[in-house]
C-alpha positions in Angstrom: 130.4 34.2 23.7 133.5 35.6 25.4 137.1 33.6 24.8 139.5 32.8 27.6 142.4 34.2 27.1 144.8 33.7 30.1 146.2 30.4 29.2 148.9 29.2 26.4 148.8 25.8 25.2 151.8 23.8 23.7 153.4 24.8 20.5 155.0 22.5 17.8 158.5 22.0 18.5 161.2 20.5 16.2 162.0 17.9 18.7 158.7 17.1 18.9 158.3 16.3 15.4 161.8 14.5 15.4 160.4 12.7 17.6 157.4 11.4 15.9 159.8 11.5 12.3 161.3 8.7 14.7 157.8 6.6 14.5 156.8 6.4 10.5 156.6 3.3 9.3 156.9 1.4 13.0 153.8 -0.6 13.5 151.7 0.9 16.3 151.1 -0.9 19.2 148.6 -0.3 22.7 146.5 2.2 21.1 143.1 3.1 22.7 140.6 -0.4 22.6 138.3 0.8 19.8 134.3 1.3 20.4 133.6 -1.8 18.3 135.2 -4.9 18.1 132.1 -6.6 16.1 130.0 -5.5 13.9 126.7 -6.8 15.5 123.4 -5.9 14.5 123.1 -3.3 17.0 126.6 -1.8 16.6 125.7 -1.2 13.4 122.3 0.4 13.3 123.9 3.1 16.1 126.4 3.3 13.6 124.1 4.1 10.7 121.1 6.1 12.8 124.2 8.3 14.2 124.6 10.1 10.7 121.0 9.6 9.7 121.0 7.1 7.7 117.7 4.5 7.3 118.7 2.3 4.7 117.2 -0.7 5.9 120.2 -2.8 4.4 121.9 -2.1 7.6 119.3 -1.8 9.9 116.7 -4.4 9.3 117.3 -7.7 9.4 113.8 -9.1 7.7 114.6 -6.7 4.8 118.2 -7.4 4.8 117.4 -11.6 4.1 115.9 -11.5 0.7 119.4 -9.7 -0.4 122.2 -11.0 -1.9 123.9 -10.7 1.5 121.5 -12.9 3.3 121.0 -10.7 6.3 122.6 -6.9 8.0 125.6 -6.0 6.4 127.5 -2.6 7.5 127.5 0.6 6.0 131.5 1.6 4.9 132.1 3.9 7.3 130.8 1.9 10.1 134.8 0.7 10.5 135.4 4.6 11.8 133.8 2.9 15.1 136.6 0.2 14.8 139.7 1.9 14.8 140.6 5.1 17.0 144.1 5.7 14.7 141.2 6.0 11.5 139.4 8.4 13.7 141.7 10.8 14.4 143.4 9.4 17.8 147.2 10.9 17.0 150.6 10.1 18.9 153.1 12.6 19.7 153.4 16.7 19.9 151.3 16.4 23.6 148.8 19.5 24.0 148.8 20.5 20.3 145.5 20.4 18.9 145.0 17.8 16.6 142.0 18.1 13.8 140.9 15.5 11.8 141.0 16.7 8.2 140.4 13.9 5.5 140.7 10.4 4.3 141.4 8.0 1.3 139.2 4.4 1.9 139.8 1.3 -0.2 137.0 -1.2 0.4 137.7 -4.8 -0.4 134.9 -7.1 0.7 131.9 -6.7 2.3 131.4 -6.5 6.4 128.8 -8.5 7.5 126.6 -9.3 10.6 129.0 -10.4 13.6 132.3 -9.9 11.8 134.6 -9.3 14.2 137.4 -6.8 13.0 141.0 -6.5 13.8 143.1 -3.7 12.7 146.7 -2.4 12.0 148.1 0.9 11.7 151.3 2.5 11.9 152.6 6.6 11.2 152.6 6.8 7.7 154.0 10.5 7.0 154.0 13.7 8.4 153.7 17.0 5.8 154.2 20.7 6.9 151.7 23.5 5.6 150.9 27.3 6.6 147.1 27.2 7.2 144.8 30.5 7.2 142.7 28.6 10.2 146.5 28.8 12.4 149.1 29.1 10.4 151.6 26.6 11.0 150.2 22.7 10.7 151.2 19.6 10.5 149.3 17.0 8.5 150.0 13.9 10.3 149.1 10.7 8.3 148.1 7.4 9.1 147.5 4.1 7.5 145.3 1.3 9.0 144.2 -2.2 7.7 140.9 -4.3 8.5 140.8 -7.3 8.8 138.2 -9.8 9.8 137.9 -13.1 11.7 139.2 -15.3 9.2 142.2 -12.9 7.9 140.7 -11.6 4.9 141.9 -7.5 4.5 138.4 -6.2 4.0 139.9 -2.6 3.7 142.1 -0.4 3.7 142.9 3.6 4.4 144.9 6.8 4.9 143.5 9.3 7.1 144.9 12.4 8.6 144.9 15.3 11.0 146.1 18.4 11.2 148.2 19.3 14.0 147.3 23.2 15.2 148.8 25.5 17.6 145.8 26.7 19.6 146.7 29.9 20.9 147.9 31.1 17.2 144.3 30.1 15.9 142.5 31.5 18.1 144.5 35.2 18.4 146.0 35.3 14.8 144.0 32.5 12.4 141.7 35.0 9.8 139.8 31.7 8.4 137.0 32.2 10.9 137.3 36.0 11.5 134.4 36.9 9.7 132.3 33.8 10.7 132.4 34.7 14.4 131.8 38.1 13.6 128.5 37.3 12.5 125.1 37.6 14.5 123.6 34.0 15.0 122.0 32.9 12.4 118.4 32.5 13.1 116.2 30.3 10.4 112.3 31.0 9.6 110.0 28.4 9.7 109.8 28.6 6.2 113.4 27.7 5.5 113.5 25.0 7.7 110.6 23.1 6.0 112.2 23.8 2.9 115.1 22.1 3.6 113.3 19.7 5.6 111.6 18.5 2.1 115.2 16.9 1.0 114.9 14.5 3.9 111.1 13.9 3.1 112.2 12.9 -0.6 115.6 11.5 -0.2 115.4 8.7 -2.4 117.3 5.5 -1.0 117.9 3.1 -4.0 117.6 -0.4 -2.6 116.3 -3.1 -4.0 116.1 -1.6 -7.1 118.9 -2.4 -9.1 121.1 0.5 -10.6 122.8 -1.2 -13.7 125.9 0.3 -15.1 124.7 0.3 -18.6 122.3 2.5 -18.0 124.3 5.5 -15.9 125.3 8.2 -18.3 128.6 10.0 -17.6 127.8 13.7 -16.1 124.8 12.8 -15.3 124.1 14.2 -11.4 122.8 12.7 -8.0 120.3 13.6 -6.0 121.0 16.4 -3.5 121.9 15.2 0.2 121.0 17.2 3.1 122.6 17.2 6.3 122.0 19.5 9.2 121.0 21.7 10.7 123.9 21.1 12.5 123.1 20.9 16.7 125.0 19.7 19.0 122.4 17.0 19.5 123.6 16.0 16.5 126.9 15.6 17.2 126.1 14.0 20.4 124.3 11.3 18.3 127.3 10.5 16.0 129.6 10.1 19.0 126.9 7.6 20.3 127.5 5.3 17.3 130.8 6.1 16.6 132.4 6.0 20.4 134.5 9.4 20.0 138.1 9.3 20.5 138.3 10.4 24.3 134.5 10.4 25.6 135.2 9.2 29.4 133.3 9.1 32.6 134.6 9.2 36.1 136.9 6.1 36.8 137.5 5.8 33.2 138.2 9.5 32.4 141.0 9.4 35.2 142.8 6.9 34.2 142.9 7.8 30.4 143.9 11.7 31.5 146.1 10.2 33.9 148.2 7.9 31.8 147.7 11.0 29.1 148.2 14.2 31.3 148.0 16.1 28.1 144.5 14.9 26.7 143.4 16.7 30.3 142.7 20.0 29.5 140.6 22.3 32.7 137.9 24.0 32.2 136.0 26.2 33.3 135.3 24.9 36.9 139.2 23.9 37.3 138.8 20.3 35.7 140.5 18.4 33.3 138.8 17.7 30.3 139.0 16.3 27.0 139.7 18.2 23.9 137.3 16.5 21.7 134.2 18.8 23.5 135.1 21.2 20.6 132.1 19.7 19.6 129.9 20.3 21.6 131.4 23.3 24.1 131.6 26.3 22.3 133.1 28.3 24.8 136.3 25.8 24.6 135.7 25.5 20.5 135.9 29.1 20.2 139.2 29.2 22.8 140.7 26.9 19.9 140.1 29.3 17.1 137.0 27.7 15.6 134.1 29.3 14.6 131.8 27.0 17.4 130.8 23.9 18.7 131.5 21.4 15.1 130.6 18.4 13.4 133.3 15.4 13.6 135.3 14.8 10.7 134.8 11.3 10.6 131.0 12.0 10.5 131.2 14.1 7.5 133.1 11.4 5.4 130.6 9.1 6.9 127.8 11.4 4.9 129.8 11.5 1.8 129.3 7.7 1.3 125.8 7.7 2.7 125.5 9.7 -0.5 126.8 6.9 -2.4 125.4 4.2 -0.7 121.4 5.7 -1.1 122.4 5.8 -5.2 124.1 2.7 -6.0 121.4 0.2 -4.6 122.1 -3.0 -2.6 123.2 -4.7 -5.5 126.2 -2.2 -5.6 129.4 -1.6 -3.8 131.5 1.2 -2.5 135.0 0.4 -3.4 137.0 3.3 -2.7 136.5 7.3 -1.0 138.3 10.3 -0.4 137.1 13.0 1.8 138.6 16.0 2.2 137.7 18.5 4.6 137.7 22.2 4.1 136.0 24.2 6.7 134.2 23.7 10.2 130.7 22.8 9.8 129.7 24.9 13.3 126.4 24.7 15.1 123.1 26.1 12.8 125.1 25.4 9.6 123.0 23.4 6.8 124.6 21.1 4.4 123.7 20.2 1.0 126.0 17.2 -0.8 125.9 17.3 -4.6 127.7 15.1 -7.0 128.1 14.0 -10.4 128.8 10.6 -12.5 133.0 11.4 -13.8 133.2 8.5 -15.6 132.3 4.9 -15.7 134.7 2.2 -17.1 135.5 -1.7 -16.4 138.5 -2.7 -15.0 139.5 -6.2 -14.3 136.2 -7.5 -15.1 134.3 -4.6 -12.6 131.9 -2.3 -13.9 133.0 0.7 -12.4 131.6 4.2 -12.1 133.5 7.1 -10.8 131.4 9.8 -8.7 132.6 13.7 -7.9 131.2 15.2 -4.6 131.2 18.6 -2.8 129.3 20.0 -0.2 128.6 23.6 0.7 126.7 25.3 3.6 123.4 27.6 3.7 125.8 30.1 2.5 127.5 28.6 -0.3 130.9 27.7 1.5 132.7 25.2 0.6 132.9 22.2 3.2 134.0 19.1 1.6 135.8 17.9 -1.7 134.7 14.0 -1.7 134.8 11.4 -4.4 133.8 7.5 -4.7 134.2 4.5 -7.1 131.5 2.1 -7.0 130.8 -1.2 -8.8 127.9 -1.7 -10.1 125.8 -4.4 -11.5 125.9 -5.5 -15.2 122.9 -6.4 -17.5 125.7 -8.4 -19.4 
């Protein structure tokens, strides 16, 4: 796939990031109105069938009546799909790509059927780095509160992105040299079905109680799979997450037009959005990554799925951290492995601490993830 190559995009400027030095710590107001305001029974099972998750906890409501819940709750990361500032929408530094990159999650209480969710965020740092994938970045981090209808904080996180010069990534980044070197990776039958058979024995815990007395420190989960990644795939996330930008007509005017930067043309001279990196590889590729990619949302999103399948409905996800290391592109597999760190009770909570990584087909590291989840006692 060739690269365009007779265009510059915006660089990162020190008045730029004056500017937004200017903003941490200042509540943030008029953001873009999120995808979900309520987490309704159908909000959430696009939510959950969007990463490929069944757990009929969150999607049926007969099933989710006998539990301790009384009917649908939602899945932890179902609150990406309430907040765009969580999700990766970023002020400031117009034109420079922006990447979403990671996330620490604090859960406090359950979300349940028809909660409707408010949020507040504000600019919570900014951190320079030199990056292999462009060189110069800036990790721009943001904190955001959930609330629900009757006030109560049901959680909490940082999130962040990574602020990229395009043009450097794409002409001078070595992270992805030797991935788009590569011929396109074409699986046998035989490999797929053999990955397939994670999916056909993925083993969703439910109703079956996991008690902490009886999870043994270094003890490992089962294997995740995710993938192969398509861009049908993607496609499917942003249904049940909303995307940060994903316009049409009318609507896609007036967003570029109040936002002139978000409208990038392509290739038939129109403005676009940025975020059809996933899903363009023409454009991802003009960027400097290695194709069309998964969301980074999405792959936090699979990280708890992980720990939401093992803990049964009798547990709960307390806290996450996802951090992203590399592009899952188009025809990628993913496998998520983790391991029990330590369990331990703290203020009366039977806790167990859980270590995550996921690598691709090829051993590569994607994601560094981790979780704390309270579990039920015999005692």
């Amino acid at each position: 796939m060739s690269v365009q190559n007779d265009r510059t995009f915006p660089k990162i400027t020190e008045r730029g990031l004056d500017e937004l030095r200017e903003r941490i710590g200042l509540k943030i107001d008029n953001t873009l109105e999120p995808w979900c305001y309520e987490a309704t029974r159908d909000n959430i099972r696009h939510y959950a069938h969007g990463i490929g998750d069944d757990n009929p906890l969150w999607c049926d409501p007969a099933y989710a009546a006998k539990t301790r819940y009384g009917s649908v709750v939602a899945l932890p990361s179902f609150l990406f799909s309430t907040s765009r500032i969580v999700s990766g929408y970023v002020g400031g530094l117009p034109g420079v790509h922006a990447m979403w990159s990671g996330a620490d999650w604090t859960w406090h209480k359950p979300v349940l059927r028809n909660d409707e969710i408010r949020t507040e965020a504000y600019l919570k740092d900014l951190v320079e780095h030199q990056t292999r994938f462009a060189g110069r970045a800036v990790q721009q981090i943001y904190h955001v509160d959930f609330y629900n209808q009757k006030g109560d904080k049901v959680s909490e996180a940082d999130s962040w992105c990574f602020r990229t010069e395009r043009d450097h990534a794409r002409e001078q980044g070595t992270k992805y040299q030797e991935v788009r070197a590569r011929t396109p990776r074409q699986y046998s039958p035989e490999e797929i079905q053999e990955a397939f058979k994670l999916y056909r024995n993925e083993e969703v815990r439910g109703a079956t109680p996991r008690y902490w007395e009886d999870v043994v420190e270094g003890e490992a989960l089962p294997v995740m799979f995710k993938g192969p990644m398509t861009v049908t795939g993607f496609i499917a996330y942003a249904q049940g997450w909303g995307g940060l930008y994903i316009r049409a007509n009318k609507m896609a005017w007036k967003l570029i037009d109040a936002h002139p930067g978000v409208g990038i043309t392509n290739r038939f001279g129109i403005p676009d959005v940025p975020e059809r990196v996933h899903w363009e590889e023409e454009f991802a590729l003009e960027v400097g990554a290695p194709g069309a990619y998964d969301y980074g949302p999405e792959r936090t999103s699979w990280l708890t799925h992980h720990l939401t399948n093992w803990m049964g409905d009798d547990g709960f996800l307390r806290k996450a951290s996802c951090k992203i290391r590399r592009h899952n592109p188009e025809g990628d597999m993913l496998f998520i492995k983790g391991h029990v760190k330590r369990k331990y009770v703290e203020g009366g909570k039977h806790l167990v601490e859980i270590e995550q990584e996921a690598r691709n087909q090829d051993d590569e590291l994607s994601v560094l993830g981790s979780g704390v989840v309270e579990l039920p006692s015999r005692g």
